[in-house]
C-alpha positions as CSV (number, residue, x, y, z in Angstrom):
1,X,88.3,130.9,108.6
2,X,92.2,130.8,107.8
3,X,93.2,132.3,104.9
4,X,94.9,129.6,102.4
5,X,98.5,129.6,102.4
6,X,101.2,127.1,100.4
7,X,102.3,124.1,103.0
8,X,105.9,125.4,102.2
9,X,105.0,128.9,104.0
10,X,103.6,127.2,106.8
11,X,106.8,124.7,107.7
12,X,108.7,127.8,107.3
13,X,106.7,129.4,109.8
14,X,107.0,126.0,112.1
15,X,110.8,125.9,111.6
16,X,111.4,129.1,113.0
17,X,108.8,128.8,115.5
18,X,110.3,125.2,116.4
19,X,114.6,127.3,116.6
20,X,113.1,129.8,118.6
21,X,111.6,127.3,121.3
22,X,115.2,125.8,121.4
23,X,117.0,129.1,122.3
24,X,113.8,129.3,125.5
25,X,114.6,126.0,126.1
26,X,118.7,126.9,126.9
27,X,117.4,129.8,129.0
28,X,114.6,127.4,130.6
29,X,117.2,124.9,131.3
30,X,119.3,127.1,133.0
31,X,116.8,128.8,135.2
32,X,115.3,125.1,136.3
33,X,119.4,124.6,137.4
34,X,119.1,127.6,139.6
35,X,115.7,127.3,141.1
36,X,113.9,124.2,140.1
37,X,111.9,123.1,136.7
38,X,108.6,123.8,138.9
39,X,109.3,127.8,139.3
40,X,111.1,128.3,136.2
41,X,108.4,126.8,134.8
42,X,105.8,128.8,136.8
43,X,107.3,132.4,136.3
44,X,107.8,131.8,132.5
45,X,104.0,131.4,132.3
46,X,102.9,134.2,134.0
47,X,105.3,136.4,132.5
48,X,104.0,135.4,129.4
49,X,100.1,136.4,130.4
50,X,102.0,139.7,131.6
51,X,103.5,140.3,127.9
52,X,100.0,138.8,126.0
53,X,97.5,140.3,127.9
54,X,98.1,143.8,126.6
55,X,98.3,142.8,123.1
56,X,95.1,140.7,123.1
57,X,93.1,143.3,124.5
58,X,94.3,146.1,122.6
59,X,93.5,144.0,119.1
60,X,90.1,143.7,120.5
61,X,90.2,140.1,121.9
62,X,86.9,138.6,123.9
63,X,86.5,135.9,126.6
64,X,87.1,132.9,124.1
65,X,83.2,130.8,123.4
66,X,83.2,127.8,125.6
67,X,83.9,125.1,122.8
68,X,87.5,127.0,122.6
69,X,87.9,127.5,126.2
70,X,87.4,123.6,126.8
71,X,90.4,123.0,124.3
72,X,92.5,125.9,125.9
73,X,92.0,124.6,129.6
74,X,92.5,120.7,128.1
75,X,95.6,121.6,126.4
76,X,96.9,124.1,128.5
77,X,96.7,121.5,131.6
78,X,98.4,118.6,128.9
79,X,101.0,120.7,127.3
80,X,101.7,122.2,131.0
81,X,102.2,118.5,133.1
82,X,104.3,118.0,129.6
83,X,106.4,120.7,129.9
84,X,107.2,120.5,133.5
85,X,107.9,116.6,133.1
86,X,110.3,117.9,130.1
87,X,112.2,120.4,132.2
88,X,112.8,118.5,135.0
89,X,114.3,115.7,132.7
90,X,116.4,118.7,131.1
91,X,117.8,119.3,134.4
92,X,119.4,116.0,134.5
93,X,120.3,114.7,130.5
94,X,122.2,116.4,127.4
95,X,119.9,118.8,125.7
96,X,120.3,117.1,122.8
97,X,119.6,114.1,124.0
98,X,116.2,115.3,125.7
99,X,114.6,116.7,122.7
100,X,115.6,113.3,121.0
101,X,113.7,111.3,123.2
102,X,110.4,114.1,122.5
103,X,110.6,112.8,118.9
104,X,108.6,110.2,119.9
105,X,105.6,112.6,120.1
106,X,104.4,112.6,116.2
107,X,104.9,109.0,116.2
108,X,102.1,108.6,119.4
109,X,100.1,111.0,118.5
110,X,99.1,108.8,115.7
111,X,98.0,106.3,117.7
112,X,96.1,108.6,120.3
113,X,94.5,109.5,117.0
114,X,93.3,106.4,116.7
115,X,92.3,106.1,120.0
116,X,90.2,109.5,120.0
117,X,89.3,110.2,116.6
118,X,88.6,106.3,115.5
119,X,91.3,107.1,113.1
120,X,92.8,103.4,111.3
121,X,96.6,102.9,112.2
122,X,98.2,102.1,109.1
123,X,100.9,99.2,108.8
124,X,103.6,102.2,108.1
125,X,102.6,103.2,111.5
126,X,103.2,100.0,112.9
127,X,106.8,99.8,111.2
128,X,107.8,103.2,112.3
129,X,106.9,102.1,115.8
130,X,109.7,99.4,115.6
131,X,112.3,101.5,114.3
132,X,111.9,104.5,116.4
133,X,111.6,102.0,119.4
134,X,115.2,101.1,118.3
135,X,116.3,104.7,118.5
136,X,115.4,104.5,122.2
137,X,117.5,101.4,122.9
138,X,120.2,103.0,121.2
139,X,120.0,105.9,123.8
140,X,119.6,103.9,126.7
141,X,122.4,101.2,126.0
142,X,124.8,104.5,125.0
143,X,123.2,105.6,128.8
144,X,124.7,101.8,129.8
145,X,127.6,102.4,128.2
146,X,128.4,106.1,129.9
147,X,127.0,104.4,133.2
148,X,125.1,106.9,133.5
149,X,123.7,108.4,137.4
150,X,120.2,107.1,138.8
151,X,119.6,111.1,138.1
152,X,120.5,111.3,134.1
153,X,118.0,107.9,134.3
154,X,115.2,109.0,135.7
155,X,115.4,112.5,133.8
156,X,115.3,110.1,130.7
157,X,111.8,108.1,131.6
158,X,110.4,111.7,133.0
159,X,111.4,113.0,129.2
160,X,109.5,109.7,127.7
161,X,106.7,110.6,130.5
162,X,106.5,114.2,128.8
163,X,106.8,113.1,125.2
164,X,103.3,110.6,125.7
165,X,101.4,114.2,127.2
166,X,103.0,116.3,124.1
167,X,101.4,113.9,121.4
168,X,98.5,114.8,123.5
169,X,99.0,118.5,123.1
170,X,100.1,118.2,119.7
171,X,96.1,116.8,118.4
172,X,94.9,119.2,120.8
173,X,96.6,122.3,119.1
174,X,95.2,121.6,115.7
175,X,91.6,121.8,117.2
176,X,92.7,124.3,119.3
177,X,94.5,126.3,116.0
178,X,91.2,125.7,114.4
179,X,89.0,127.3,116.9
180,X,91.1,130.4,117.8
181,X,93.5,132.8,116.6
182,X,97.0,131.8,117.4
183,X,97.8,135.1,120.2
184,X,94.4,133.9,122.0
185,X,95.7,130.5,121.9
186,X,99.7,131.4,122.8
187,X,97.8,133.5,126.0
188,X,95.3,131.2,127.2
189,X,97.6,128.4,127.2
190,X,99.7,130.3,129.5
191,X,97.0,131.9,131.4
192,X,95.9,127.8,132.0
193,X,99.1,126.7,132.9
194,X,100.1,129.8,135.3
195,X,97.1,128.9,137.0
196,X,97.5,125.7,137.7
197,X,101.2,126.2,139.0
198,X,100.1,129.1,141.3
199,X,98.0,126.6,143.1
200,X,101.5,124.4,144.3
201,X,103.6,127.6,144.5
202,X,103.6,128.0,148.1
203,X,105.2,124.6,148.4
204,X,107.2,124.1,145.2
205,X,107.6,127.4,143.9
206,X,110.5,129.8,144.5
207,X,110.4,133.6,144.1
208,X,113.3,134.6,141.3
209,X,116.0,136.8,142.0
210,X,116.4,139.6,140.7
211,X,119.2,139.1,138.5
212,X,116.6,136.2,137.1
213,X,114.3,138.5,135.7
214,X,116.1,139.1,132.1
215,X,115.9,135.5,132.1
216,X,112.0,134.8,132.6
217,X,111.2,137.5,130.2
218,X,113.2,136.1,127.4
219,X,111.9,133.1,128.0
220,X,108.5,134.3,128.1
221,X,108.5,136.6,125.2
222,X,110.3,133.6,123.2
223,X,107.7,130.8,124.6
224,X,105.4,133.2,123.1
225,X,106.1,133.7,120.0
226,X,107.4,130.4,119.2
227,X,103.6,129.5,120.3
228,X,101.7,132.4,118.1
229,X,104.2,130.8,114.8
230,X,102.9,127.1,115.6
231,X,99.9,128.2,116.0
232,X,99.1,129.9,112.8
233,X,101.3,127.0,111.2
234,X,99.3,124.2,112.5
235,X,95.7,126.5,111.3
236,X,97.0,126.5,108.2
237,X,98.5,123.3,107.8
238,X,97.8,119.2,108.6
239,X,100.0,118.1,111.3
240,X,101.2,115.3,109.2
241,X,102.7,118.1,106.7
242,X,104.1,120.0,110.0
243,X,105.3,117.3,112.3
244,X,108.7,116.4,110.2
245,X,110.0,120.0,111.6
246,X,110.0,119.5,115.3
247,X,113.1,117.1,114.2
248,X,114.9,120.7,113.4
249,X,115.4,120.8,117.5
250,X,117.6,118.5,117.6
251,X,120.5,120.3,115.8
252,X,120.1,123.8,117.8
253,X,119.8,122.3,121.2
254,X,122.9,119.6,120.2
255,X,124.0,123.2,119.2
256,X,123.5,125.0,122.5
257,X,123.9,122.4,124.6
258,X,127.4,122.6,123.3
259,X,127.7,126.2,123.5
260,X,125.9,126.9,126.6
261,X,126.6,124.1,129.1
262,X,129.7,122.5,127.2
263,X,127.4,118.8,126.7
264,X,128.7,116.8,124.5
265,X,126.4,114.8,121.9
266,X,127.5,110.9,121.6
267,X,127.4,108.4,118.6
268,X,124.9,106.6,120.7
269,X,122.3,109.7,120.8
270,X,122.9,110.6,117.0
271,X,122.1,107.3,116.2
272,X,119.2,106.8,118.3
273,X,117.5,110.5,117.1
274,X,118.3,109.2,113.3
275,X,116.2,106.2,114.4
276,X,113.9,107.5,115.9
277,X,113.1,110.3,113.0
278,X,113.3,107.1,110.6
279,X,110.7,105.8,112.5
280,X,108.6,108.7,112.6
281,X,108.6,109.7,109.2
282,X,108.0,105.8,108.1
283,X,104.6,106.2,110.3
284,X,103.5,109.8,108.4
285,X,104.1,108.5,105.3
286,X,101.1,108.5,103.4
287,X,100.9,104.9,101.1
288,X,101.4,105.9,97.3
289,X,97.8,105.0,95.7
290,X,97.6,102.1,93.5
291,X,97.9,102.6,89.6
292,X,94.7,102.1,88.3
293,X,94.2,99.2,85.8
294,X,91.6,99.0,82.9
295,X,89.5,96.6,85.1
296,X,89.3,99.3,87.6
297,X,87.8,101.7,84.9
């Protein structure tokens, strides 16, 4: 059972969960540059078992029941193929531009609803489809425009790639959130991932160097809590309520791009994010109820 808490609370908690994934996403970005999304991507995760572990088992955390262990294992192999995908794109587009193109998630997770859960797509849904669709175009003609490298290109369709697996993750959290407590789900989503990547480390993986280290830990120990605060966000909260604040990203990484590797955010990106968040919050929108009439009564 989670304890009741006001919706307000829980975005807040979301929010700052949601700025401190952007600052591990700067750090991740630069540690893909030097070694390769695959290993960054790798020693992140186990670093984060390394720094979980001992927590969890010191607040008395068992072996999860095997209805929460399917959803850690499902969403810890989704959200990982999501997040490699992601920072391999990173490598290769404007931060800010990346996590645009991610906004698409809440906006497919609603139909993967529907697919999964038999859920009815609502005409809204359709709309915001449309107009977050345009918010694409926009970024790919201001790509046209820049002529922009085979590189920055295909960083952009593995990005779109990655934002399809997220909406994935995203309806598997809030079962996942629902079933477990949000360390067991931060660790076991690492412990899943780590696992996974370990098996094509000898051929894709890359030991860090030293002066790395500071670097995988941060990112580790910021993974991880940005992952404990969704978690106990999205188990207290519906993700229709929640999914407005993963549009907070775009202004800290348009923010640290800028500060950390000097990118520079174009007309064509603003406008396609504004589109694309249009589009997305057109699709949550829940349809005001009709005004009852005395024939009704």
């Amino acid at each position: 059972m989670t304890r009741s808490v006001s919706p307000l609370v829980a975005f807040a908690v979301a929010a700052m969960g949601i700025a401190v994934y952007s600052v591990m996403d700067a750090i991740m970005k630069g540690l893909s540059i030097a070694s390769g999304a695959y290993a960054a991507v790798l020693w992140r995760s186990l670093a984060g078992v390394v720094l979980l572990a001992p927590v969890f088992v010191l607040r008395g955390g068992r072996w999860p029941a095997w209805v929460a262990l399917r959803l850690h294992v499902a969403r810890g192999a989704t959200g990982g193929a999501s997040v490699l995908l992601f920072f391999w794109g990173l490598v290769r587009v404007p931060m800010a531009q990346g996590v645009a193109l991610t906004f698409l998630a809440p906006l497919i997770a609603l139909f993967l609803a529907a697919l999964t859960l038999g859920e009815r797509i609502r005409r809204g849904a359709v709309l915001g489809s449309l107009v977050a669709s345009l918010g694409v175009l926009a970024i790919a003609a201001g790509q046209v425009q820049a002529r922009a490298s085979e590189q920055m290109v295909l960083g952009s369709i593995a990005i779109l790639i990655a934002s399809v697996l997220y909406a994935g993750s995203l309806i598997l959290l809030r079962r996942q959130a629902q079933a477990a407590d949000p360390l067991e789900v931060a660790l076991f989503t690492s412990i899943v991932l780590g696992g996974l990547l370990l098996v094509g480390a000898p051929w894709f993986g890359a030991m860090p160097t030293t002066v790395q280290l500071p670097a995988i830990v941060a990112a580790a120990a910021l993974g991880s809590v940005s992952a404990v605060a969704l978690a106990w966000a999205y188990a207290r909260a519906e993700a229709q309520v929640l999914a407005p604040v993963e549009y907070t990203a775009f202004v800290w990484s348009a923010l640290l791009g800028w500060l950390v590797f000097a990118e520079r955010v174009s007309a064509w990106t603003v406008a396609g994010a504004g589109l694309i968040i249009a589009g997305c919050l057109v699709a949550v929108r829940r349809p005001t109820p009709a005004p009852q009439t005395e024939a009704s009564l």
